[in-house]
PATOR-246486 format. One record per residue (C-alpha): residue in one letter; residue number from 0; y, z, x. Coordinates in steps of 0.1 Angstrom, whole numbers, plus 5000, padded with zeros to 4 digits. Layout:
resn:a; resi:NUM; Y:Y; Z:Z; X:X
...
***
This chain:
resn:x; resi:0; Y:5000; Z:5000; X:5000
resn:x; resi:1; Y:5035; Z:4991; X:5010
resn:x; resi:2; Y:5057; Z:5020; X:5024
resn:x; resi:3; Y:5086; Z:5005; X:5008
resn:x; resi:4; Y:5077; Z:4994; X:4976
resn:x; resi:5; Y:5097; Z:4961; X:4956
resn:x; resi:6; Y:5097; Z:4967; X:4923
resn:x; resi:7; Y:5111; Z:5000; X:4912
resn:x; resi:8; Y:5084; Z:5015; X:4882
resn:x; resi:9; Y:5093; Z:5041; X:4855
resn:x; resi:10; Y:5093; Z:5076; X:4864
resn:x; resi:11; Y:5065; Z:5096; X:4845
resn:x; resi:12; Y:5078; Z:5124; X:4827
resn:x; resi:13; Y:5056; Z:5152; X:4838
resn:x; resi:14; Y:5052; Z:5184; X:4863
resn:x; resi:15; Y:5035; Z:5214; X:4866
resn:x; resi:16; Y:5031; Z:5245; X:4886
resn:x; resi:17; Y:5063; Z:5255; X:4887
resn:x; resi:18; Y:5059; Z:5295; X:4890
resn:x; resi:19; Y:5065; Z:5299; X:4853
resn:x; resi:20; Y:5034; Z:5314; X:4834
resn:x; resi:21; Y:5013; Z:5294; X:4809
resn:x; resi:22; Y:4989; Z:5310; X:4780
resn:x; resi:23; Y:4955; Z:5298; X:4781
resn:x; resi:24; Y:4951; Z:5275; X:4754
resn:x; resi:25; Y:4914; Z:5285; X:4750
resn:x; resi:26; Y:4894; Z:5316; X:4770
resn:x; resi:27; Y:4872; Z:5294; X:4782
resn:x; resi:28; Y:4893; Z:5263; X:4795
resn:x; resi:29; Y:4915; Z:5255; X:4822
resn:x; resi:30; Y:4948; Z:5246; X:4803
resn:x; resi:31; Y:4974; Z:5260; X:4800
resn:x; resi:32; Y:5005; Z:5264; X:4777
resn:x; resi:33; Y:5039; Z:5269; X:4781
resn:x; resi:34; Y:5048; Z:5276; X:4742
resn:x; resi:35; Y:5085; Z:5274; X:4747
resn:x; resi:36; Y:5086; Z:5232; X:4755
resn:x; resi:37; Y:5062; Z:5224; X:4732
resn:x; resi:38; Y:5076; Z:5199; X:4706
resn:x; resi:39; Y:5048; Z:5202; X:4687
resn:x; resi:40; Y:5051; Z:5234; X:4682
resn:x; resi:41; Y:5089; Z:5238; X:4677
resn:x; resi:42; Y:5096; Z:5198; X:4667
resn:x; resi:43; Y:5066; Z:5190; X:4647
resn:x; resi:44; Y:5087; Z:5163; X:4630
resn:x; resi:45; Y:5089; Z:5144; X:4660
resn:x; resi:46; Y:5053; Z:5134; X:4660
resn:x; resi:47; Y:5044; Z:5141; X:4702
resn:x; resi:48; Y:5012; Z:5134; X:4707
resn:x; resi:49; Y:5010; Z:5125; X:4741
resn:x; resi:50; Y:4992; Z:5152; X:4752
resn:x; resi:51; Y:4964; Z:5146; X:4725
resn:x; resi:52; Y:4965; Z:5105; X:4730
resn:x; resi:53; Y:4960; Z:5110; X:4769
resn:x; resi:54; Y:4932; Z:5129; X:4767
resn:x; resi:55; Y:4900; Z:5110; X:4780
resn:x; resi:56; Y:4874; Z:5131; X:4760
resn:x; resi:57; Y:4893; Z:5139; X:4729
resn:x; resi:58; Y:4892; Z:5175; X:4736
resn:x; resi:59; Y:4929; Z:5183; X:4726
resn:x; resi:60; Y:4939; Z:5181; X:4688
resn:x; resi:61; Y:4969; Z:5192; X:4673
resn:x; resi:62; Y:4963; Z:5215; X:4650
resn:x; resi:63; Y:4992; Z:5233; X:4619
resn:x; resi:64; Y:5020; Z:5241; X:4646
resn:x; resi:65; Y:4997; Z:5250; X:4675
resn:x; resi:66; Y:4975; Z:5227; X:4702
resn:x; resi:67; Y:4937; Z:5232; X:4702
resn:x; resi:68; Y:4911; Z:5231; X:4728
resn:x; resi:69; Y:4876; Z:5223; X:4731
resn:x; resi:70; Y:4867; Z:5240; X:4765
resn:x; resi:71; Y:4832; Z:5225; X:4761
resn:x; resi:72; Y:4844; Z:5188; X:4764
resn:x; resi:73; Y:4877; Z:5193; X:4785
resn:x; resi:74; Y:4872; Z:5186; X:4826
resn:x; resi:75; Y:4904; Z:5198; X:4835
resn:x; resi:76; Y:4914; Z:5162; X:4849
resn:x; resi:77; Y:4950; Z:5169; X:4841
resn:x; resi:78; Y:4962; Z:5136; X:4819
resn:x; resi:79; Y:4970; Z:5158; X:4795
resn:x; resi:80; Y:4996; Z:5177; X:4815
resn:x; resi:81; Y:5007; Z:5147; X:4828
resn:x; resi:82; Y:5017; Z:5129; X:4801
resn:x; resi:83; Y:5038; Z:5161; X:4784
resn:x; resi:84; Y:5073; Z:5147; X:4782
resn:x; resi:85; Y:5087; Z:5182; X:4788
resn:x; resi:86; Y:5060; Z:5199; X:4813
resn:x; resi:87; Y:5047; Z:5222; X:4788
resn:x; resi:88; Y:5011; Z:5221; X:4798
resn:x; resi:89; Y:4996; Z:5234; X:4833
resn:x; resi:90; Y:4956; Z:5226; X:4842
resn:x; resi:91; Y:4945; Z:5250; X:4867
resn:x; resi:92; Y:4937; Z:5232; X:4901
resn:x; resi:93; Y:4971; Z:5214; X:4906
resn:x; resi:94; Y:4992; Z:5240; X:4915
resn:x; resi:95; Y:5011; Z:5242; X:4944
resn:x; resi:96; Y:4991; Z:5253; X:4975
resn:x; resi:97; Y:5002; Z:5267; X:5008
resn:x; resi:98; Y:5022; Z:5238; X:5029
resn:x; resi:99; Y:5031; Z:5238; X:5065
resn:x; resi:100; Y:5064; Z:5228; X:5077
resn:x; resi:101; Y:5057; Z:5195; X:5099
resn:x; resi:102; Y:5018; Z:5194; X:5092
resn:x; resi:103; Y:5007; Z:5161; X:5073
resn:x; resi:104; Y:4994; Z:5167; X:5036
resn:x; resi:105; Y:4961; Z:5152; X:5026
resn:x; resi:106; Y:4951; Z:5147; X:4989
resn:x; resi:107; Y:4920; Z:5138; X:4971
resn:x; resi:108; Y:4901; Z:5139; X:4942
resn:x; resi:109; Y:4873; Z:5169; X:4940
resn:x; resi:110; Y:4845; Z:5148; X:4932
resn:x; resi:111; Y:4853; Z:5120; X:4962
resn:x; resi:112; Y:4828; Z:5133; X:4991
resn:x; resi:113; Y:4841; Z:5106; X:5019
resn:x; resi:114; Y:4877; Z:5119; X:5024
resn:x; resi:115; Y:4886; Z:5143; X:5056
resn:x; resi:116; Y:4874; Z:5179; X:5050
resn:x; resi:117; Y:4913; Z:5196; X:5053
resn:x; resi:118; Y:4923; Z:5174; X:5027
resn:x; resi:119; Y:4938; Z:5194; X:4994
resn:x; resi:120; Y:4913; Z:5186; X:4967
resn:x; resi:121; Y:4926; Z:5184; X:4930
resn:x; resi:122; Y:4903; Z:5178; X:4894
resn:x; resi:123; Y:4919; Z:5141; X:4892
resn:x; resi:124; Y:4942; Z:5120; X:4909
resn:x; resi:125; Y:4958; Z:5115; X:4875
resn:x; resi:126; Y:4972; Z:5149; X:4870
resn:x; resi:127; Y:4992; Z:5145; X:4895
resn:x; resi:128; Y:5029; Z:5137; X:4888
resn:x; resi:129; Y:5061; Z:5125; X:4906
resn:x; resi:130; Y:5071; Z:5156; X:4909
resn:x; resi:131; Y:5044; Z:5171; X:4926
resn:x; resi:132; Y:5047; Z:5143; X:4956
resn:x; resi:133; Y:5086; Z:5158; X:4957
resn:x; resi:134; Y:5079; Z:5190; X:4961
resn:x; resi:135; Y:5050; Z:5178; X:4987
resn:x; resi:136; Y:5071; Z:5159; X:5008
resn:x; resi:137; Y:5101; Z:5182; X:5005
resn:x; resi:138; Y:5074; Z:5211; X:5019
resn:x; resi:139; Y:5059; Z:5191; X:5044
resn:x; resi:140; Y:5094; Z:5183; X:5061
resn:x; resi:141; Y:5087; Z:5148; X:5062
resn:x; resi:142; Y:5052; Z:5148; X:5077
resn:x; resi:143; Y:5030; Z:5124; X:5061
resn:x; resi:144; Y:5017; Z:5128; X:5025
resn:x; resi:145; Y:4986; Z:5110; X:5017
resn:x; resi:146; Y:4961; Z:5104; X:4984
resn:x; resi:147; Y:4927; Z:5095; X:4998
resn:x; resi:148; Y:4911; Z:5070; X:4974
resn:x; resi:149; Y:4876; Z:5064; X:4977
resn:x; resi:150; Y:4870; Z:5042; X:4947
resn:x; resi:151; Y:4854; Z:5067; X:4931
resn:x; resi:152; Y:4876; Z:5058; X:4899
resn:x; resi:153; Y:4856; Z:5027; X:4894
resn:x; resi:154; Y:4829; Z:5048; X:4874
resn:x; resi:155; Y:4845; Z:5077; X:4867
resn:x; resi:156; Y:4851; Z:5086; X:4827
resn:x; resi:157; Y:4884; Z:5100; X:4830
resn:x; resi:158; Y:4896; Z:5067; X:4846
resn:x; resi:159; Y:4901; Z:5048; X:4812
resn:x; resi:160; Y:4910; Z:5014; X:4827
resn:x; resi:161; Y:4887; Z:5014; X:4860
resn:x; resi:162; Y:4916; Z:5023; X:4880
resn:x; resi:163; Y:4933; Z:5053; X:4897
resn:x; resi:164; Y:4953; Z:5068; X:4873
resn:x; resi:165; Y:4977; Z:5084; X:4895
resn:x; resi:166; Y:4990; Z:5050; X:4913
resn:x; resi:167; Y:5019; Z:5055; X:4887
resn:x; resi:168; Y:5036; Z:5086; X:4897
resn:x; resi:169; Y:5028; Z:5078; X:4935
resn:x; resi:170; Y:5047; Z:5047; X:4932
resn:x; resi:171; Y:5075; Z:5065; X:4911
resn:x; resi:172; Y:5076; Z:5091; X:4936
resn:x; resi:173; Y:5081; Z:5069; X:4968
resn:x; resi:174; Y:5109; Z:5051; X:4950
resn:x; resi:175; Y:5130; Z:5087; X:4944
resn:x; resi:176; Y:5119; Z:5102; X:4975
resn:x; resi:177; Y:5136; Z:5066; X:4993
resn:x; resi:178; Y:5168; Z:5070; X:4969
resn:x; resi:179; Y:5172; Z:5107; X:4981
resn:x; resi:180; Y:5176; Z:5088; X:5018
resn:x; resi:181; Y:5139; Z:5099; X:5032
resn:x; resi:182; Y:5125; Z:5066; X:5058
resn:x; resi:183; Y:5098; Z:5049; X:5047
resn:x; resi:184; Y:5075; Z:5068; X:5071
resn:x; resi:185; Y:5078; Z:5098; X:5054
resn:x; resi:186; Y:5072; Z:5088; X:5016
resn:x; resi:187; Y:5037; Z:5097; X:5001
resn:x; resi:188; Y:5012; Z:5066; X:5002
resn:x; resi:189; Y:4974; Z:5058; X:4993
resn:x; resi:190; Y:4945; Z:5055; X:5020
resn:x; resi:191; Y:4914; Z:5037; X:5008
resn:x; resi:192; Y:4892; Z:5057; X:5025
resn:x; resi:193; Y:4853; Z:5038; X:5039
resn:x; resi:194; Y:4825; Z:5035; X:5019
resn:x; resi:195; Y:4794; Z:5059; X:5025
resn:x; resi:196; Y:4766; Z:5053; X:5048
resn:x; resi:197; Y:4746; Z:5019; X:5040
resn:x; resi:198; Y:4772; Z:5005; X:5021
resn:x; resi:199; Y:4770; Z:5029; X:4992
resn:x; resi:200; Y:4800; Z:5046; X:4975
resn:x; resi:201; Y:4808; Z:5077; X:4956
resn:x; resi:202; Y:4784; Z:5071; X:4928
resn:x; resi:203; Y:4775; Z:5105; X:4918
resn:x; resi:204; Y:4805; Z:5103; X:4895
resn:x; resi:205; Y:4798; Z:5084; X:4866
resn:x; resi:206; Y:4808; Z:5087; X:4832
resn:x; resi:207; Y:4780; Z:5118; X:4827
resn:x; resi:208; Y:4806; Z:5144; X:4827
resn:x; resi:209; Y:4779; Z:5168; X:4810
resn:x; resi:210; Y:4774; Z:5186; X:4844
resn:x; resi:211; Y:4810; Z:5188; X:4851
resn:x; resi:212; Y:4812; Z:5202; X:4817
resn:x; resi:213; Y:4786; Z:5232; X:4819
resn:x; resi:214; Y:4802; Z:5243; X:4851
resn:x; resi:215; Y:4835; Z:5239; X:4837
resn:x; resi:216; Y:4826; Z:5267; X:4808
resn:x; resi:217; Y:4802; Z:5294; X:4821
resn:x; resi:218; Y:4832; Z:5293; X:4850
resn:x; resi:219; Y:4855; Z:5296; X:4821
resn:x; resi:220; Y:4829; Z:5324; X:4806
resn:x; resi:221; Y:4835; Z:5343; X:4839
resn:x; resi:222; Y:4871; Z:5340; X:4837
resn:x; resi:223; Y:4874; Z:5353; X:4799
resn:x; resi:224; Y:4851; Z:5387; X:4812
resn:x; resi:225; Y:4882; Z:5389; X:4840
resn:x; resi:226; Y:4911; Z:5378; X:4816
resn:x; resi:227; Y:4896; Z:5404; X:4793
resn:x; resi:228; Y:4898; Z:5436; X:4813
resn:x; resi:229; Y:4931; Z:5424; X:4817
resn:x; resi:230; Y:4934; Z:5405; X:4852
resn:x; resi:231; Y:4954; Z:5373; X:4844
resn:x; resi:232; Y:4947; Z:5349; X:4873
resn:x; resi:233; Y:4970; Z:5326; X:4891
resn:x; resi:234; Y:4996; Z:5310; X:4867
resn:x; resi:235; Y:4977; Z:5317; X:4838
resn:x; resi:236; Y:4976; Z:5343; X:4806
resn:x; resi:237; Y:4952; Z:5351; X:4781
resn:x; resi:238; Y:4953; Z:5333; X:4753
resn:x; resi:239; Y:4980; Z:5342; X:4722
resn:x; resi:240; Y:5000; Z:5329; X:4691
resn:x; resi:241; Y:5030; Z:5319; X:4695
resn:x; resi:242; Y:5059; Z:5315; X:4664
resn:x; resi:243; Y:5079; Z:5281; X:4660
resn:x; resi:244; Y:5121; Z:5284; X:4667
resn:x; resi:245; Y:5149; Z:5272; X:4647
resn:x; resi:246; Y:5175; Z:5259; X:4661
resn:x; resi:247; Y:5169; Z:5267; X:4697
resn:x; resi:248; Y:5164; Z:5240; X:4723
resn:x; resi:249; Y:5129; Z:5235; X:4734
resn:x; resi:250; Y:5123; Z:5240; X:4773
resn:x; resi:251; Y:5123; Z:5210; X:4794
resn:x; resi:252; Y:5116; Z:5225; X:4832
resn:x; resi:253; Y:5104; Z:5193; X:4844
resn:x; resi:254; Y:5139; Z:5172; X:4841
resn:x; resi:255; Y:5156; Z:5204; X:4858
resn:x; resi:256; Y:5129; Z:5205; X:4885
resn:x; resi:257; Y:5130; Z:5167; X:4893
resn:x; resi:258; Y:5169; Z:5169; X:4896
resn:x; resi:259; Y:5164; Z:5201; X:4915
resn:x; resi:260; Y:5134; Z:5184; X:4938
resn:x; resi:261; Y:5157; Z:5153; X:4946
resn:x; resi:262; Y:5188; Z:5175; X:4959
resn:x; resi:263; Y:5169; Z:5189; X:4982
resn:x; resi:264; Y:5155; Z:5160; X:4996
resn:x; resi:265; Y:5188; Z:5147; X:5001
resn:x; resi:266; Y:5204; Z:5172; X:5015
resn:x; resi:267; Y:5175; Z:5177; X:5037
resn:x; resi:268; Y:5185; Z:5136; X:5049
resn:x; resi:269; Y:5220; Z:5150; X:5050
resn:x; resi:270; Y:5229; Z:5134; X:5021
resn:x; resi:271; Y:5250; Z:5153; X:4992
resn:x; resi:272; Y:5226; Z:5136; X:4960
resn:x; resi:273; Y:5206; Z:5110; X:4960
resn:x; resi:274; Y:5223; Z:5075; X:4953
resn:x; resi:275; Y:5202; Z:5071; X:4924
resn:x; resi:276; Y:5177; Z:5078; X:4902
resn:x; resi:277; Y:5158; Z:5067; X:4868
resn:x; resi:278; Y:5174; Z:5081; X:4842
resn:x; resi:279; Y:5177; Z:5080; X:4796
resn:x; resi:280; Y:5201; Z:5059; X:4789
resn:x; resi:281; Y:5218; Z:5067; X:4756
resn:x; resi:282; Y:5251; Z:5048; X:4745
resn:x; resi:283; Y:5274; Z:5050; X:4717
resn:x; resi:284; Y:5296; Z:5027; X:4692
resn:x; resi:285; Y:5330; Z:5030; X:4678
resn:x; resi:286; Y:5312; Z:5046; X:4648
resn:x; resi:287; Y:5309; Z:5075; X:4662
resn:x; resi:288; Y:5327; Z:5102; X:4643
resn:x; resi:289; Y:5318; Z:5135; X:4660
resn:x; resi:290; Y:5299; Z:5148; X:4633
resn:x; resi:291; Y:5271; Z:5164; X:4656
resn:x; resi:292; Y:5242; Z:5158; X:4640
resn:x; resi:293; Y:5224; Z:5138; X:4668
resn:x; resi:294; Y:5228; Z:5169; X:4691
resn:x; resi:295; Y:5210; Z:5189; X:4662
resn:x; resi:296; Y:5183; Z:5167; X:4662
resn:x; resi:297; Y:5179; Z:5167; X:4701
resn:x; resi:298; Y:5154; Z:5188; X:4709
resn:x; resi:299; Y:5160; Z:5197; X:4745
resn:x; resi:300; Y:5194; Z:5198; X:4737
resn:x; resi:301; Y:5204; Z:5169; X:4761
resn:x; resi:302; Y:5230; Z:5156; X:4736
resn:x; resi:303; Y:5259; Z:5183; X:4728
resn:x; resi:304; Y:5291; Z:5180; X:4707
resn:x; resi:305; Y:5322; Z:5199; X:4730
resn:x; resi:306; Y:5352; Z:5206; X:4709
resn:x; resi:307; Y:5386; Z:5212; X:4727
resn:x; resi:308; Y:5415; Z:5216; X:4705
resn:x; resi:309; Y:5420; Z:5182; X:4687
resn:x; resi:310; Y:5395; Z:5160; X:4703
resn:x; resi:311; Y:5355; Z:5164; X:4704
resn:x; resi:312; Y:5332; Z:5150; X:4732
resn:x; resi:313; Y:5300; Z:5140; X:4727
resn:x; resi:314; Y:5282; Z:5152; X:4761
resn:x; resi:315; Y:5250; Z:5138; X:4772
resn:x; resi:316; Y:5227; Z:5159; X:4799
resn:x; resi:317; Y:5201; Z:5128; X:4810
resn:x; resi:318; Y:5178; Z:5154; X:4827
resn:x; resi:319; Y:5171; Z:5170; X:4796
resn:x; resi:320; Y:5165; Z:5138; X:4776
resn:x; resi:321; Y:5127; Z:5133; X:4769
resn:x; resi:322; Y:5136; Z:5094; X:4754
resn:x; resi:323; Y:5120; Z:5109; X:4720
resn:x; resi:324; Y:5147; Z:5086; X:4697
resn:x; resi:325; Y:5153; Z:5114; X:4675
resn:x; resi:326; Y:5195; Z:5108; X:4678
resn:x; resi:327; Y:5193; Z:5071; X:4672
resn:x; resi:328; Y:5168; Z:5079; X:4644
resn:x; resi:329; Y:5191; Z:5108; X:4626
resn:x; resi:330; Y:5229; Z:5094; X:4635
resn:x; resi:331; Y:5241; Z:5088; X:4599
resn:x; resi:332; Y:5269; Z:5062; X:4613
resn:x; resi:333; Y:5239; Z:5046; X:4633
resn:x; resi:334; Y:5263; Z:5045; X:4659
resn:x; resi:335; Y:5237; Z:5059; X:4686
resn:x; resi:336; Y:5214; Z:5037; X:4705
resn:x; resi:337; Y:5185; Z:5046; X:4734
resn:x; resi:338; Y:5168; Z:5025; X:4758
resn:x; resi:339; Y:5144; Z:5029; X:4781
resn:x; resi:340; Y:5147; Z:5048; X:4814
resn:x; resi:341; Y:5163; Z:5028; X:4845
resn:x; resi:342; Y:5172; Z:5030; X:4874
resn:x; resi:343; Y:5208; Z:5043; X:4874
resn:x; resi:344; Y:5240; Z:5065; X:4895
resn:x; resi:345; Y:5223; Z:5097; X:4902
resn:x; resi:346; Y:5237; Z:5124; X:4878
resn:x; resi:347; Y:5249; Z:5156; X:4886
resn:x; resi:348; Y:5268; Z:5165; X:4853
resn:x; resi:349; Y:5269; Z:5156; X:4820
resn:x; resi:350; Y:5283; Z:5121; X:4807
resn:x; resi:351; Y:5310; Z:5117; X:4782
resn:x; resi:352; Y:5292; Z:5092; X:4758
resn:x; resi:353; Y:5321; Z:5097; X:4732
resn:x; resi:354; Y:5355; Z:5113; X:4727
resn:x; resi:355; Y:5370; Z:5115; X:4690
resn:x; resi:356; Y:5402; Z:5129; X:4678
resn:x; resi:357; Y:5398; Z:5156; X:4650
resn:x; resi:358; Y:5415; Z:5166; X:4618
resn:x; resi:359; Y:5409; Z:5194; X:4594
resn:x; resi:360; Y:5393; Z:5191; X:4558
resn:x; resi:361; Y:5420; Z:5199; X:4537
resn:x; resi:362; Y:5395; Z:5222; X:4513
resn:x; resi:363; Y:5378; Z:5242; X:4539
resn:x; resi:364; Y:5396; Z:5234; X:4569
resn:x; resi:365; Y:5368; Z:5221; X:4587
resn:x; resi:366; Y:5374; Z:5193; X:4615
resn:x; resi:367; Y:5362; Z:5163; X:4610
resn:x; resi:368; Y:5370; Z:5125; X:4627
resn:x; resi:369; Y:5406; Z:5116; X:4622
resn:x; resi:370; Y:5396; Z:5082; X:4616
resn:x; resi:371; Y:5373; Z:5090; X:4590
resn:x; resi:372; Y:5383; Z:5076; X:4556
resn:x; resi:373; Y:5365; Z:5100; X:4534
resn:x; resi:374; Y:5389; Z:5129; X:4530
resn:x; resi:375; Y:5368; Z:5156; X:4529
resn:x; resi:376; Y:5344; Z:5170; X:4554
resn:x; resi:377; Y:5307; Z:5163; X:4544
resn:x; resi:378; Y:5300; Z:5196; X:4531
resn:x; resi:379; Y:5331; Z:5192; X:4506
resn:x; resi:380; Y:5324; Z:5160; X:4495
resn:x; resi:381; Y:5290; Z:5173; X:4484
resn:x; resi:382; Y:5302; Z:5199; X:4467
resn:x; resi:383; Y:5325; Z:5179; X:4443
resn:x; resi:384; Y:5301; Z:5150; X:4435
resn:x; resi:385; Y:5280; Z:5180; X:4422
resn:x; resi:386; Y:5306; Z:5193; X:4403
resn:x; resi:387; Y:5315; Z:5152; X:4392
resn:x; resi:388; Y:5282; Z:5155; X:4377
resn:x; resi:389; Y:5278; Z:5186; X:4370
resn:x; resi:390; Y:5312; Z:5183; X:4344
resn:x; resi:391; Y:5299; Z:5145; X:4333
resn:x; resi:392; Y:5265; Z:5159; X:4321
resn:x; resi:393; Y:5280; Z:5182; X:4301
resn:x; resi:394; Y:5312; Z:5159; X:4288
resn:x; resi:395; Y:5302; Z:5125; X:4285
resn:x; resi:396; Y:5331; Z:5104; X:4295
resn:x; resi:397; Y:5318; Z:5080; X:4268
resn:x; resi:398; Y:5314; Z:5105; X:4237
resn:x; resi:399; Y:5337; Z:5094; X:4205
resn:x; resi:400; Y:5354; Z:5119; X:4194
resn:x; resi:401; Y:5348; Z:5138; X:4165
resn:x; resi:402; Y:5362; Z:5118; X:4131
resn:x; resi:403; Y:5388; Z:5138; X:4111
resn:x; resi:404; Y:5389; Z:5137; X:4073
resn:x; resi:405; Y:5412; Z:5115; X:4053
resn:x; resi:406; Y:5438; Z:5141; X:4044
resn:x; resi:407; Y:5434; Z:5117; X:4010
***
């Protein structure tokens, strides 16, 4: 593979192991939850599935407000955590191990027997995420990072497609790690590592994940005895319910971490911020009338309306931004619009998508757009069509009135 790759790829929204603890989703598994950036659980309206749609063996289902696990089924391969949009799931396996300054960082996949023995072995390839290679390279001060690749994937179950499934975020991660102003020696590559002896490959794994699976739950059974005379291990905590939030922002520690991850690495190259990075891209029309309701439908709270005196400012935070099209959806002026991530200026505050001068409703006093031709603040114009109808059901506008008699 190329050290400095040509065409930039999206970024994969996922990380994990960030020192934050996660609830064990099931006693006897090996994932993890982080309740509070769940969108399932506190935006079920949204629809996320990705955790449940990326999961090989169909182990993970949402259930009413909560995620279930089928420990018996689940090999802890990680896609799951992976594909979270907001890092809300952790698999045990993939967190960060100890890293020496200056000492190259060797990666491989647990079931691939033809890699070097100090290499750091993982449950997949797949788990791993962009941000995992930033915080390896950032650890390693610029000593080699490399994924050993065996071609074990070939017949491996977890590997949907045939393929490594963690080329992605590799790829993602060279391009950020080059924009932070690292030289292409240092960014994280793939080594396709020889075949066996006589040819052969690694063909002990195959898409019979049954052994993988009894190991993975009388393990699981031994950590449930620990977890119950209360010994939480690692990042982990016995499993427990957890109540949806109103109104409050749902966690999104990957976005911070990746903008926290690249900083570093530039200021490590003596740079203040990298000179770019892939980003949301949100942008608004002249329709816009500050009304606020696509930063109430935001669920990580990337979109904000700021009110200063006269004028409001609809912020936008494209770290927080999970490219979930809930503001586009909700805007009643449809004035919103999202595209896909791309590469873009490297942002260290919030953008100014909108700025609109206010007035007040003349009933409540409420501020709404100045340019707004309605009068009255939405709330208020509610209120008097219901008492429009409210008086017209009661006093026809079409009733005769009653005849009077001849006075004859």
């Amino acid at each position: 593979m190329s050290a400095t790759p040509h065409d930039p790829p999206q970024l994969p929204t996922a990380d994990v192991g960030d020192g934050r603890r996660f609830a064990r989703l099931h006693a006897l598994g090996r994932v993890g939850l982080r309740a509070e950036a769940c969108l399932h659980i506190h935006r079920g309206y949204l629809g996320c599935d990705a955790c449940e749609a990326s999961c090989p063996q169909a182990c993970l289902t949402r259930g009413d407000g909560a995620l279930e696990l089928d420990p018996t089924g689940c090999t802890a391969c990680g896609l799951c955590a992976a594909a979270c949009p907001t890092g809300a799931l952790a698999i045990e396996g993939f967190g960060p191990g100890p890293t020496a300054p200056g000492r190259p960082v060797g990666i491989a996949c647990e079931k691939a027997p033809n890699v070097p023995a100090d290499a750091r072995r993982v449950p997949c390839l797949g788990g791993l995420t962009s941000n995992d290679y930033l915080r390896l390279c950032l650890e390693s001060d610029g000593a080699a990072v490399t994924v050993y690749d065996d071609g074990a994937c070939e017949r491996c179950a977890t590997a949907c497609e045939g393929a490594n499934p963690g080329v992605a975020a590799l790829e993602a991660a060279q391009w950020a790690i080059a924009a932070a102003g690292a030289p292409g020696k240092s960014l994280p590559r793939i080594a396709q590592t020889a075949s066996l002896p006589n040819g052969n490959r690694a063909g002990h794994a195959t898409t019979d994940t049954v052994p993988g699976s009894r190991r993975a739950f009388f393990t699981g059974l031994t950590r449930a005895l620990v977890g119950g005379l209360g010994r939480p291990t690692g990042l982990f905590e016995p499993p427990r319910s957890v109540a949806a939030r109103a109104r409050v922002p749902v966690a999104n520690p990957r976005g911070e971490l990746a903008r926290g991850l690249l900083e570093a690495l530039a200021r490590r190259h003596a740079r203040h911020a990298p000179h770019s990075a892939m980003l949301a891209r949100v942008e608004t029309s002249d329709a816009c009338r500050a009304d606020g309701v696509c930063a109430r439908a935001c669920p990580t709270g990337a979109l904000a309306l700021v009110e200063a005196g006269s004028v409001a400012s609809l912020q936008f935070e494209p770290w927080r931004c999970i490219d979930c099209g809930a503001c586009e959806r909700y805007c009643p002026e449809k004035a919103l619009s999202q595209t896909p991530p791309r590469w873009s200026e490297f942002a260290t505050a919030p953008v100014v998508l909108a700025r609109v001068a206010l007035r007040e409703c003349p009933d409540c006093g409420a501020t709404l757009a100045a340019a707004d031709d309605r009068g009255l603040c939405d709330r208020c114009t509610k209120s008097r069509r219901l008492a429009q109808a409210g008086f017209a059901l009661f006093h026809p506008a079409g009733r005769e009135a009653p005849a009077t008699r001849d006075p004859h």
